[in-house]
N, C-alpha and C positions, 0 to 999 in steps of 0.2 A: 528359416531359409527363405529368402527372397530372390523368386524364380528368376527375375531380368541379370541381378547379379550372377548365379549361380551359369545362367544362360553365356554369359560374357566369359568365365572363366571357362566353360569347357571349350568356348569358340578361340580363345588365346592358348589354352593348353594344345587344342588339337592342331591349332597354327603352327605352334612352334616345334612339336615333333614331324608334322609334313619339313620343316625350314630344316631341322637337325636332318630327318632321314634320307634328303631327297637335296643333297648341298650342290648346286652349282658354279663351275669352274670360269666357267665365260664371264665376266665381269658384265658386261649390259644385261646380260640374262641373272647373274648373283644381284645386283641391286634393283631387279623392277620383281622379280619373285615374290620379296616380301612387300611391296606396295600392293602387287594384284590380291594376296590373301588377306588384305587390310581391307581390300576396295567392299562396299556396301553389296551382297547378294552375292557375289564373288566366289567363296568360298562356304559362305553359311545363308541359310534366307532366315526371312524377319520370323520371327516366333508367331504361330497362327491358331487360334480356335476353334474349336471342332464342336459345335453343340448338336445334339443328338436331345429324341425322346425315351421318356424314364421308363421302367420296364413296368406292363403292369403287374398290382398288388394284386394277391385273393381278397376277400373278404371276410372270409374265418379262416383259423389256423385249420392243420388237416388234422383227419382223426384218423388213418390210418396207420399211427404208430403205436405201439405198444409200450416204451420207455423214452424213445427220443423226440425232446421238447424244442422246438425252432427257438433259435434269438429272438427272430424276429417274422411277421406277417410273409409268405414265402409270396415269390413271383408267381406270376400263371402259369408261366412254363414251365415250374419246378412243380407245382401243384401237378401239372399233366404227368412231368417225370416219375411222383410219387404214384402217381395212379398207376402207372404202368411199371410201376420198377417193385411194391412193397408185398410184401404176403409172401408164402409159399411160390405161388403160382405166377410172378415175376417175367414180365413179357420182356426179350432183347430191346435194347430202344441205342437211338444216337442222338443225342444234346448237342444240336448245330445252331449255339446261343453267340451273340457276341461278349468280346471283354466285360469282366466285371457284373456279369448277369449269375451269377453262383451257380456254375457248373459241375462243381465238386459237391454243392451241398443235393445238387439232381440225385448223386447217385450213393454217397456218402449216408444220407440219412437212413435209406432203404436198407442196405449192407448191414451196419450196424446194429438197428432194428432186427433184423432178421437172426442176425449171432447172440441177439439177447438171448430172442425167444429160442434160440436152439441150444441156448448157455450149458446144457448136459451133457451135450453131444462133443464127443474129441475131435480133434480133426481142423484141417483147414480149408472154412467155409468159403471164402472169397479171395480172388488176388488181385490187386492193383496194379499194373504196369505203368510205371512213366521211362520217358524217352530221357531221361538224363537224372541222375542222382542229386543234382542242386534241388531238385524241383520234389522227390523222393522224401528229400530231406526236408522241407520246406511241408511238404503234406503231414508229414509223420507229427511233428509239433502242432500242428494244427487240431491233427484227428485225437493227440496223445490231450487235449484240453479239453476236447470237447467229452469225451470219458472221464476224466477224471476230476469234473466238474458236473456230472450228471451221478447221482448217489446210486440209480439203479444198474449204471452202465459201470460203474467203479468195481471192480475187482471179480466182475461176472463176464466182461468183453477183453478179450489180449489184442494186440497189434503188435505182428513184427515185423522189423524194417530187415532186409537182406540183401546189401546191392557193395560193388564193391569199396574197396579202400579199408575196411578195418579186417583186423587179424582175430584170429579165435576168440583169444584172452584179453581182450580191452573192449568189448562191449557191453551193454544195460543188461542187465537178469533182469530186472521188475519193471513194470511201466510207472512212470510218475507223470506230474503234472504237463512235462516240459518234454518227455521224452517216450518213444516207445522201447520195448524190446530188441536191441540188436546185436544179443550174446548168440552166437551162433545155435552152439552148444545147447543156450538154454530151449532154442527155438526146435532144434531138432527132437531134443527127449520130453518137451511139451511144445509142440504144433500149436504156431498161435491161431485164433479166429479169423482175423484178417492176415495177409501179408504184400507187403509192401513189396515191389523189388522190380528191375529190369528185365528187358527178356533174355540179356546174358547171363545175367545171374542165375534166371528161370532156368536156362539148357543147363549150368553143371546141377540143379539140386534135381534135374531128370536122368545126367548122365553120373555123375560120383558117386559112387557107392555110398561111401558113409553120407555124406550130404542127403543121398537120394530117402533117408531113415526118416526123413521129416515127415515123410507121406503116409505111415507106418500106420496114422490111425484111420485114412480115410476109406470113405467105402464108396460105391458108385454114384451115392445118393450125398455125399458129406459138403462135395465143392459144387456150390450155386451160383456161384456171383462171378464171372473175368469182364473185369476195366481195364480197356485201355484209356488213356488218359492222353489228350494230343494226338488222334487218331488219324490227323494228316502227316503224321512225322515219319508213317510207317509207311513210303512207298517206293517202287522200286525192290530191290534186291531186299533192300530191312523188311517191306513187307512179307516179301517170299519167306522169309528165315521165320518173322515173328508167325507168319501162317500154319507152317510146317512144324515150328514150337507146338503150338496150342493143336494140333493134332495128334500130335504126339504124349503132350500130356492128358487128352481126353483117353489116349489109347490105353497110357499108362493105370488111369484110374479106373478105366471099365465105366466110362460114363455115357449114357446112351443119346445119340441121337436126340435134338431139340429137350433135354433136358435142364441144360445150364441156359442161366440169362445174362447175354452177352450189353456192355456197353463198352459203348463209345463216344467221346466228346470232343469238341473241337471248336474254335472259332472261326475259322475259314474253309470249312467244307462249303460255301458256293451259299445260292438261298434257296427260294422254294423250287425254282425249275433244275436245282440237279435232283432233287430225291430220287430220283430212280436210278441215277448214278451210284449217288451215297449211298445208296441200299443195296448193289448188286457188288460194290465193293466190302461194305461191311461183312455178305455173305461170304464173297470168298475171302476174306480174313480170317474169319470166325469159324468159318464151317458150318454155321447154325443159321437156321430160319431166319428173317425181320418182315415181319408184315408189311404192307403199304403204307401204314401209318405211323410206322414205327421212328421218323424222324421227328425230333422237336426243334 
């Protein structure tokens, strides 16, 4: 793919449905219309670069996992994330990283870790929330290779994805390389470790009876981990709804007070002079504690 080509055809393609959508009657205005969307800077500006510095590396991988091995040498700020996110005793934190700085692996590696070491225990340990199912979807293959390419995490950690568009009877029973769990059915009568899903989904498997069976094995102590994932996406009235959700489902499990560790990530929650913003927002989201420190 060669980006200036590639660059020219979305700038002709996006020309010509402005020229189809938007047709002009006036003749001196129909023939100079497509001239100005030809004109240089007019319509598109010149392609520009952005360089930016590289994020820093650790210097040894971490030791605080029990089964989950890194690709690769983790950033700092994933290091700090581990520090604060891995164990039992798991502090809330919010990953206010930019693009492409591995935000998911901040919280992703902790989570799963953690379901290893509690592989006896039923129940659903952690849930993920993202703000759109493309993106659900896109994680779920992600997280469904990183198990199923680790021998300790293969058939000891489940993930199930539960967000809408599929029907009872046309979802995954087993997790494979490429795919997690998204039989409903199978997710309800075995409660996976993880579960993926949005916060509409979340309200019917707290409000449907049959659905609400999924929770069947949990006990106060069982759910430790809620991610939301895009934690700017929830504000306004979505925030109020998603807020009012996760209250309700702490109410539902009997889960006490500053017990769960709450995350959230984001690329544009602001830099270092909002923390005290970001932090008093997170709280009322969450309902849970975040210390001063608790941003990265």
């Amino acid at each position: 793919m060669i980006p200036s080509v590639v660059a020219e055809q979305l700038r002709q393609g996006l020309a010509d449905y402005i020229k189809t959508t938007f047709p002009f009657a006036n003749e001196p205005f129909k023939s100079s219309f497509p001239e100005y969307l030809n004109k240089d800077k007019s319509f598109c500006q010149e392609p520009y670069t952005a360089i930016r510095l590289p994020f820093r590396s650790c210097r040894a991988m971490p030791t605080c996992f029990e089964a989950v091995v890194p690709a690769y040498l983790p950033y700092a700020h994933q290091q700090q994330a581990f520090d604060r996110l891995a164990g039992d005793d798991g502090l809330s934190t919010l990953v206010a990283t930019g693009t492409g700085s591995g935000k998911t692996e901040c919280f992703l590696y902790p989570v799963i870790d953690y379901c290893y070491r509690h592989r006896h225990e039923r129940g659903i340990k952690a849930i993920i929330i993202y703000p759109m199912n493309a993106l659900a979807d896109d994680q779920a293959e992600r997280i469904a290779k990183l198990i199923y390419h680790n021998d300790k995490l293969r058939d000891n950690v489940s993930v199930g994805l539960y967000i809408g568009g599929l029907t009872w009877n046309e979802g995954v029973k087993v997790m494979g390389e490429h795919n997690v769990i998204t039989d409903r059915e199978t997710m309800i009568d075995n409660p996976p470790d993880v579960l993926l899903t949005n916060y509409k989904m979340l309200d019917y498997l707290l409000m449907r009876p049959h659905d609400a069976r999924i929770w069947k094995s949990n006990h106060p102590d069982t759910l430790k981990y809620i991610v939301v994932d895009e934690l700017h996406t929830f504000d306004g009235a979505q925030g109020t709804d998603l807020a009012c959700l996760l209250r309700r489902l702490k109410n539902k499990l009997f889960i006490q007070q500053g017990y769960l560790c709450c995350v959230g990530t984001s690329a544009t929650m602001g830099g270092e002079d909002s923390n005290v913003g970001i932090i008093k927002y997170a709280r009322d989201l969450f309902g849970e504690p975040f210390d001063g420190s608790s941003v990265i």
